[in-house]
C-alpha positions as CSV (number, residue, x, y, z in Angstrom):
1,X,1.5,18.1,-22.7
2,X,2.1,16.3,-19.5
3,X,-0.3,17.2,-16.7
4,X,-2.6,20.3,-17.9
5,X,-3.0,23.8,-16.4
6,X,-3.5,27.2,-16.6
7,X,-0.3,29.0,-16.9
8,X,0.6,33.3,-16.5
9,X,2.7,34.8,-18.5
10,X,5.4,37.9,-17.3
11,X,5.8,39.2,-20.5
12,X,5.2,42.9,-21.4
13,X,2.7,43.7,-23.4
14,X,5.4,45.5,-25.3
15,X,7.0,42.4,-25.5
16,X,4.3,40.6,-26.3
17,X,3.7,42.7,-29.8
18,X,6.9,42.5,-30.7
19,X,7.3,38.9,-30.7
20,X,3.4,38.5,-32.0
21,X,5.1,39.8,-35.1
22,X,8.0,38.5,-35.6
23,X,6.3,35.5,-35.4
24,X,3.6,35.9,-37.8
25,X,6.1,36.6,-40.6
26,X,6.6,33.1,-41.2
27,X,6.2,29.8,-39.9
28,X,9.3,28.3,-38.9
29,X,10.6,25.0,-38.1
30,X,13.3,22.3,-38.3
31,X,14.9,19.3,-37.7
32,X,14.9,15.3,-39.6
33,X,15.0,14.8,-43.3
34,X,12.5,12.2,-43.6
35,X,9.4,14.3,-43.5
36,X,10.9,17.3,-45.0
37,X,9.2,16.8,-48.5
38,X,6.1,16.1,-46.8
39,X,6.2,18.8,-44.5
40,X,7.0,21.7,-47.6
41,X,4.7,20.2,-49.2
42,X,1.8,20.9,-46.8
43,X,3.1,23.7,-45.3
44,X,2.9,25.3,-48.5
45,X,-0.9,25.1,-48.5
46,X,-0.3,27.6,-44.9
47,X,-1.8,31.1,-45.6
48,X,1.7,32.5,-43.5
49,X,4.8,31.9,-45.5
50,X,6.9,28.4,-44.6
51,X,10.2,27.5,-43.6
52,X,11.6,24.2,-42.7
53,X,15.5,23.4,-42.2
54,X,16.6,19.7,-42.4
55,X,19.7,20.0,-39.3
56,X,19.2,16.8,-37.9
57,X,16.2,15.1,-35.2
58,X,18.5,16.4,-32.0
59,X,18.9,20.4,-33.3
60,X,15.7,20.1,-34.6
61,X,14.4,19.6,-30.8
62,X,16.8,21.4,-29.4
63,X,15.9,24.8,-31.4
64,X,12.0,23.9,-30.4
65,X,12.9,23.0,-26.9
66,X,14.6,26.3,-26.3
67,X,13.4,28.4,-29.0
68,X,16.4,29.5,-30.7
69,X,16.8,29.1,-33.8
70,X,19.7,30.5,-34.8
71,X,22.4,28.7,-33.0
72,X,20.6,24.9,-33.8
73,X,21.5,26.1,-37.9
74,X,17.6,27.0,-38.3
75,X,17.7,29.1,-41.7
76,X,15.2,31.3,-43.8
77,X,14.2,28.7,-46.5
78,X,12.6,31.7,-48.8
79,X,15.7,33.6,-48.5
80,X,17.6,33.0,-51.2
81,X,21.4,33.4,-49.3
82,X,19.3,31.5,-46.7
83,X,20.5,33.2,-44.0
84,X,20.2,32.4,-40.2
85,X,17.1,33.4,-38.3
86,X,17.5,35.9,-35.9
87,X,17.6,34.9,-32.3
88,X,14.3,36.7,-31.4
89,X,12.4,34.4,-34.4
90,X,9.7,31.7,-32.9
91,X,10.7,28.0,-33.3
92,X,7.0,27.3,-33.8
93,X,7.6,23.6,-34.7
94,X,10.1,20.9,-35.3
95,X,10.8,17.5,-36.8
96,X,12.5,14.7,-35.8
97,X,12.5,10.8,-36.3
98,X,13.9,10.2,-32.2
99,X,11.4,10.4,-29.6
100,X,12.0,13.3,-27.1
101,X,14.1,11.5,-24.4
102,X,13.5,12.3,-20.6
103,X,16.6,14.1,-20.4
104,X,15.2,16.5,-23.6
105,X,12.1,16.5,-21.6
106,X,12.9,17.6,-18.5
107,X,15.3,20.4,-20.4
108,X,11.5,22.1,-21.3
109,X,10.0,21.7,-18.2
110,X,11.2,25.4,-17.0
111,X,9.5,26.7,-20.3
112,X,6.1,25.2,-19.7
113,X,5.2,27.4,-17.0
114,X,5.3,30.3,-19.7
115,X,4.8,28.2,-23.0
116,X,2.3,25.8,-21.9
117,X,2.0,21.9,-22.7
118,X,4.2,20.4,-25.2
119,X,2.7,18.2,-27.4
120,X,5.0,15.2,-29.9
121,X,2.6,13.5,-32.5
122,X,3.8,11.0,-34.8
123,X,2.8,11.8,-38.3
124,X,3.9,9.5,-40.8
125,X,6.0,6.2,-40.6
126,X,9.7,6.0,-41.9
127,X,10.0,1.9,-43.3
128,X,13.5,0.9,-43.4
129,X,14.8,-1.3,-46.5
130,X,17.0,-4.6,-46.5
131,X,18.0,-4.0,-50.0
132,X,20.6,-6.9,-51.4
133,X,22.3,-7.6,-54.7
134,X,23.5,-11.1,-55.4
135,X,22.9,-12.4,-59.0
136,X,20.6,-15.4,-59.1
137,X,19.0,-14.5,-55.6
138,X,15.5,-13.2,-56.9
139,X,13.9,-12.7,-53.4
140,X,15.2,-12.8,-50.3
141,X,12.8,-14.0,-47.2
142,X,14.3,-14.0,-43.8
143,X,13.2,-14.6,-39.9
144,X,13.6,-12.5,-37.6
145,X,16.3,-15.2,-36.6
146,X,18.4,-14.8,-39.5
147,X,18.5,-10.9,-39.6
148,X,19.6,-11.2,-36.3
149,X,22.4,-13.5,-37.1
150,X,23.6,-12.1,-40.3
151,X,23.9,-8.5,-38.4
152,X,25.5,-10.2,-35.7
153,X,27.9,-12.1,-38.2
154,X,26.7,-15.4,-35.8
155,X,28.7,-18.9,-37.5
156,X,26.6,-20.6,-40.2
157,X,25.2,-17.1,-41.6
158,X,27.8,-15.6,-43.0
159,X,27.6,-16.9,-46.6
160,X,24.7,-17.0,-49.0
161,X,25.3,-20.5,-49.2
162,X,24.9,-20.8,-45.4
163,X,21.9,-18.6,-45.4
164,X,20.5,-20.6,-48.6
165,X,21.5,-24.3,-48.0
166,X,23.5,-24.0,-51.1
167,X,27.3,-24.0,-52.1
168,X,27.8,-20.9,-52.9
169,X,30.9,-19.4,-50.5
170,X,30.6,-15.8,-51.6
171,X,30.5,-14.1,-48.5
172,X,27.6,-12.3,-46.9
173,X,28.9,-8.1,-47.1
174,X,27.0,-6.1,-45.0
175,X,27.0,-2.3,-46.4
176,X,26.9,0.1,-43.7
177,X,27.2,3.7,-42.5
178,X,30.1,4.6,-40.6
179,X,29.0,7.9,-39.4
180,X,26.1,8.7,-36.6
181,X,23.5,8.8,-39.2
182,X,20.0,8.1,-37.7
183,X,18.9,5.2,-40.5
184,X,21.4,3.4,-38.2
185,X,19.3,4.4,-35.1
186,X,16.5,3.1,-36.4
187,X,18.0,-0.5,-38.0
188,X,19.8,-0.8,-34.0
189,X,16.4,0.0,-31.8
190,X,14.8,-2.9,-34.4
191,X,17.7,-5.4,-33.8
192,X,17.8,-4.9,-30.1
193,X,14.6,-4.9,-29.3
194,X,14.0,-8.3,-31.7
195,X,17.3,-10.0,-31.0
196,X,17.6,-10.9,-27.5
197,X,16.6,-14.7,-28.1
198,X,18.6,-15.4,-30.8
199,X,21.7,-14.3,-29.8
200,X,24.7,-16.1,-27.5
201,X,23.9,-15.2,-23.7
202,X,25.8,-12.3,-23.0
203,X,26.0,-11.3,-26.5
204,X,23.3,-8.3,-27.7
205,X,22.5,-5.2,-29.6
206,X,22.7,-1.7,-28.5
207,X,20.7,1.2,-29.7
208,X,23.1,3.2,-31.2
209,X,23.1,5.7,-34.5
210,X,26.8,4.4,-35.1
211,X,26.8,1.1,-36.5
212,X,30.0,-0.3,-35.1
213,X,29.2,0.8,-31.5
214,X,25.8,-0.9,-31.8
215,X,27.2,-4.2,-33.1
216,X,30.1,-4.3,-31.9
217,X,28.7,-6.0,-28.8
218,X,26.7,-8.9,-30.5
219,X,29.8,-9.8,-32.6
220,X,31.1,-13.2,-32.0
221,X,33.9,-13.0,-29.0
222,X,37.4,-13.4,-31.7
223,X,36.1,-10.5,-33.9
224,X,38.6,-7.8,-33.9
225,X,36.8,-5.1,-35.4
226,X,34.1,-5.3,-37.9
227,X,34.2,-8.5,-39.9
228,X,36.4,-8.2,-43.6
229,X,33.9,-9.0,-45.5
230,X,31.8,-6.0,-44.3
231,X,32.1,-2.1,-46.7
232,X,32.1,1.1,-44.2
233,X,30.7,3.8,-46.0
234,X,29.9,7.5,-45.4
235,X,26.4,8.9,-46.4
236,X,23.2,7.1,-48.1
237,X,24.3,8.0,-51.7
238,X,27.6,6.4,-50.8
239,X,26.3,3.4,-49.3
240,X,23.4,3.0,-52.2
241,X,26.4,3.1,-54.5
242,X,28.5,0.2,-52.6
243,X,25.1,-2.1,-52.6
244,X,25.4,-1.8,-57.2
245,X,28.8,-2.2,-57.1
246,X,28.7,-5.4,-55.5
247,X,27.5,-8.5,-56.1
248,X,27.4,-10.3,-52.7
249,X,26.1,-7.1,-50.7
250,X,23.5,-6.6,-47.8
251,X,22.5,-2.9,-46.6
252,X,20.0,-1.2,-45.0
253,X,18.0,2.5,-46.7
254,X,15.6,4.3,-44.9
255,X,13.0,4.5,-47.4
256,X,13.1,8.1,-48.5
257,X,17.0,7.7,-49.0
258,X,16.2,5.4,-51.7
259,X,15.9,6.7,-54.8
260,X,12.9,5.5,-56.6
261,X,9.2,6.6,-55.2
262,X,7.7,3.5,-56.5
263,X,10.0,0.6,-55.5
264,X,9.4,-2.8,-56.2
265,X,9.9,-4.1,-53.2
266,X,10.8,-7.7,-53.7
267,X,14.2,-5.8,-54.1
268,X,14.1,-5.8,-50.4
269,X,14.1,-8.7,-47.9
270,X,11.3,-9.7,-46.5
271,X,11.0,-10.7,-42.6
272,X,8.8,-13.5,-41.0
273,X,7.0,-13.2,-44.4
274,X,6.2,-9.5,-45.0
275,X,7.7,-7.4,-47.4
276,X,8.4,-3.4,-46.5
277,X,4.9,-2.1,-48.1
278,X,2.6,0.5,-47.0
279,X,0.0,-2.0,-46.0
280,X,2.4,-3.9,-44.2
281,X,4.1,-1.2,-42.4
282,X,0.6,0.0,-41.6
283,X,-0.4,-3.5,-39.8
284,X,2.8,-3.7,-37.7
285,X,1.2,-0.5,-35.9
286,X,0.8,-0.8,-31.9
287,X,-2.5,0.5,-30.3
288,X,-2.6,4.4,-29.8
289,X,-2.9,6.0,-26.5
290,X,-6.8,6.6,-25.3
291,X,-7.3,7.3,-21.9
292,X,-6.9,10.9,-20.8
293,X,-4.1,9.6,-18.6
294,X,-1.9,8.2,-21.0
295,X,-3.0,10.8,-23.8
296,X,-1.3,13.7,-21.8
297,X,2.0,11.7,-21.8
298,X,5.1,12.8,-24.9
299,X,6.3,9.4,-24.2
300,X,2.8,7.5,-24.7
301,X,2.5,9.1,-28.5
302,X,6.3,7.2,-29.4
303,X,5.8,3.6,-28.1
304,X,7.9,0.8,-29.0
305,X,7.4,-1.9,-31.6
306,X,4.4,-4.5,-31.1
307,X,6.2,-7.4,-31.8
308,X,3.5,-9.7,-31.6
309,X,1.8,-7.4,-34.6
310,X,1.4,-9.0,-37.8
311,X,3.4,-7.0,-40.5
312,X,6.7,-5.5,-41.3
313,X,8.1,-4.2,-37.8
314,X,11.6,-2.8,-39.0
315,X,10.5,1.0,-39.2
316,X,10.5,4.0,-37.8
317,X,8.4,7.4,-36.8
318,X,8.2,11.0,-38.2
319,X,6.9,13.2,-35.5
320,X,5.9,16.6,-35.4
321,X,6.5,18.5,-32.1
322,X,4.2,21.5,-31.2
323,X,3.0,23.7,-28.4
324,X,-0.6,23.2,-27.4
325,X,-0.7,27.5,-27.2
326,X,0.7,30.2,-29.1
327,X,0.6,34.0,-28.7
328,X,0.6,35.2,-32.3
329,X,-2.7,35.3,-33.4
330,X,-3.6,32.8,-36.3
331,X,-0.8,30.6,-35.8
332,X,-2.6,28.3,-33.0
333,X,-5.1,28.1,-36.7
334,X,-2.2,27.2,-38.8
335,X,-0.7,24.7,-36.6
336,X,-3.7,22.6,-36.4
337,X,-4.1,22.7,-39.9
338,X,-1.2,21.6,-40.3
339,X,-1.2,18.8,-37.8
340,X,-4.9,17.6,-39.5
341,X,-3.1,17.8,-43.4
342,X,-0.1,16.0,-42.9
343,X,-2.4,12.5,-40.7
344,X,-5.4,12.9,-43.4
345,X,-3.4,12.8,-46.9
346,X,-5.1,12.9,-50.2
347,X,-2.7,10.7,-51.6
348,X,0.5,8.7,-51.3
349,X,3.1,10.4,-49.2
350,X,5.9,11.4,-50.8
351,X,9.3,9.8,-50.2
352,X,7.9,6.4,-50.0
353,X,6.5,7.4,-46.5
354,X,4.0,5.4,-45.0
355,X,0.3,7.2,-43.8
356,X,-0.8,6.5,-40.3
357,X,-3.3,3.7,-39.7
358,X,-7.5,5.1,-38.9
359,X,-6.8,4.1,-35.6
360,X,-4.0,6.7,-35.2
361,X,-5.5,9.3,-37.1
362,X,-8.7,9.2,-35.0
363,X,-6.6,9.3,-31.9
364,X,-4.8,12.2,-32.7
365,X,-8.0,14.1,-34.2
366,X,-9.9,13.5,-31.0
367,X,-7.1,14.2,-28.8
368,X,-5.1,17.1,-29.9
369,X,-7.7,18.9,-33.1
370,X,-11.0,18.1,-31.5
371,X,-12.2,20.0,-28.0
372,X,-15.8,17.6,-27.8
373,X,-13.6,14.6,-26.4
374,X,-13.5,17.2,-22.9
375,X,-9.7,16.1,-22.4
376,X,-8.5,19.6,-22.8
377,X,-5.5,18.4,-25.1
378,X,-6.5,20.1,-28.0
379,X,-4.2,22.6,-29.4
380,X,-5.6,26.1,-29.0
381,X,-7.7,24.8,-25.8
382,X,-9.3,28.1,-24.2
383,X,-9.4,26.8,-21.2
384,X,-5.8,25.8,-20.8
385,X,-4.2,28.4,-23.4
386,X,-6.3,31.4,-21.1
387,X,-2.8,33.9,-20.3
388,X,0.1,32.9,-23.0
389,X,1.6,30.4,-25.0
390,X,4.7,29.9,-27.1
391,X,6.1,33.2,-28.2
């Protein structure tokens, strides 16, 4: 995206036709888990054959950002042996759940010239779950306050008595992943964006997807470690199986790790009053982007929580990153179909994914699917996509 212009291409027109098929074969993408049933799902719908490789939100950019799929683990989904893409295979789009940082950013700049704007939508929104299992504990409503203090292990919330006002000692176990996993990302950018006022001065949160490195420095000065009490564990089946075992447990589940589509969700804690449902989730949304200005800015489409927004705030983004132009004929087509299926569902999302809000949705359509707002965003734009695109 960023600022909009015409842009030449120095390709061949050999060149050109090569790559105009190669890329029509299929359309071919990668990157998060999270949207990955969503995204078969309506990419199956695509006239071109579809391939989408869960490797992770950082290869999935990567193998967008420099078109090479191959060496970011980007495989042939239809092939049964599903072998690696060729090098010379278009990355035509990518998932991830992490923003595109500056640094990623500036990485694409070069390729603009040649491949024109790039565009990062969000299209669905990832709720993250406080599950817990301690008999007699039916519900489990916290503050903001007291997630921050039982994930920073603060004195007085460390058993459910403490957190109750009652006697029981059993011991507040936090379950959690020891591996960069990005769940962890997304519990970390909640807690240290919520938790600066009700922590110790000098004492806070960092945005981390390890969970020790983002605690470690909002743990209590004489902590050596992560607290006893706490169960390191490797993977969401192994952490889901940790939370049942126990019977004093805390975790945290990015909702399409968890393994029931309809959840009742008073399993989960609740904060400042809202559960982790759609409708919730939905009303924690901040204002989209308008002006031209701010529309033509990665950044503006991924902004931070609105803490003063009435709903459930711990959650995360699935975004879908994109060119604005393409050379292969049709796929410009394909890619805004896709982009207009996956923000106007029929139905629920799969994965206990959460739909956009209207407000979104309309942003997006006017912005990047719709040419009559004049803000020559819209993917396929003739009078920005006039010499090349994405090959």
């Amino acid at each position: 995206m960023k600022t909009i212009r015409k842009f030449l291409l120095t390709l061949s027109c050999a060149t050109l036709g090569a790559t105009s098929m190669a890329s029509a074969q299929s359309m071919v993408g990668g990157g998060a888990l999270p949207p990955k049933g969503w995204f078969d799902e309506v990419g199956a719908t695509l006239p071109s054959p579809w391939s989408y490789t869960f490797v992770g939100s950082a290869a999935g950019k990567r193998a967008f950002i420099e078109n090479e799929p191959s060496i970011h683990g980007l495989v042939d989904e239809n092939d049964p042996a599903r072998n690696p893409w060729p090098s010379t295979q278009t990355v035509h789009f990518a998932g991830t759940q992490i923003p595109l940082t500056q640094a990623e950013l500036a990485l694409y700049a070069p390729n603009e010239i040649q491949w024109g704007p790039l565009i990062q939508v969000p299209v669905a929104l990832v709720p993250v779950f406080l599950p817990f299992n301690r008999p007699g504990v039916g519900e489990m409503q916290l503050s903001v306050a007291q997630v921050c203090r039982i994930f920073s292990y603060q004195p007085g919330y460390r058993t459910w008595g403490q957190l109750f006002g009652t006697a029981d000692i059993a011991p507040i176990s936090i379950v959690y992943r020891q591996e960069s996993a990005e769940t962890t990302a997304l519990l970390t950018e909640y807690l240290a964006e919520q938790c600066d006022g009700y922590l110790p001065a000098g004492y806070a949160f960092t945005r981390s997807p390890n969970f020790e490195q983002a605690v470690q420095s909002a743990l209590p000065a004489d902590s050596v470690g992560m607290p006893v009490s706490w169960v390191a564990t490797l993977g969401p089946e192994a952490l889901l199986d940790a939370l049942a075992a126990g019977s004093n447990h805390m975790a945290y589940v990015r909702a399409d790790e968890w393994p029931d589509d309809q959840p009742d969700f008073n399993q989960f804690a609740s904060i400042s009053g809202y559960l982790a449902t759609p409708v919730n989730v939905t009303s924690a949304q901040p204002v989209p982007p308008t002006l031209p200005s701010e529309l033509s800015e990665p950044a503006n489409w991924a902004p931070l929580h609105d803490l003063s927004a009435p709903g459930y705030q711990l959650y995360g983004r699935a975004y879908l990153l994109v060119n604005q132009c393409y050379l292969a004929p049709g796929v410009e087509g394909e890619v805004k179909e896709f982009l207009q299926k996956l923000i106007n569902p029929a139905g629920q999302l799969p994965d206990n994914l959460v739909a956009l809000p209207a407000a979104w949705r309309a942003a997006i359509t006017n912005a990047l699917l719709d040419s009559a707002s004049g803000y020559a965003l819209d993917i396929g734009n003739p009078d920005v996509c006039t010499a090349g695109g994405r090959p």
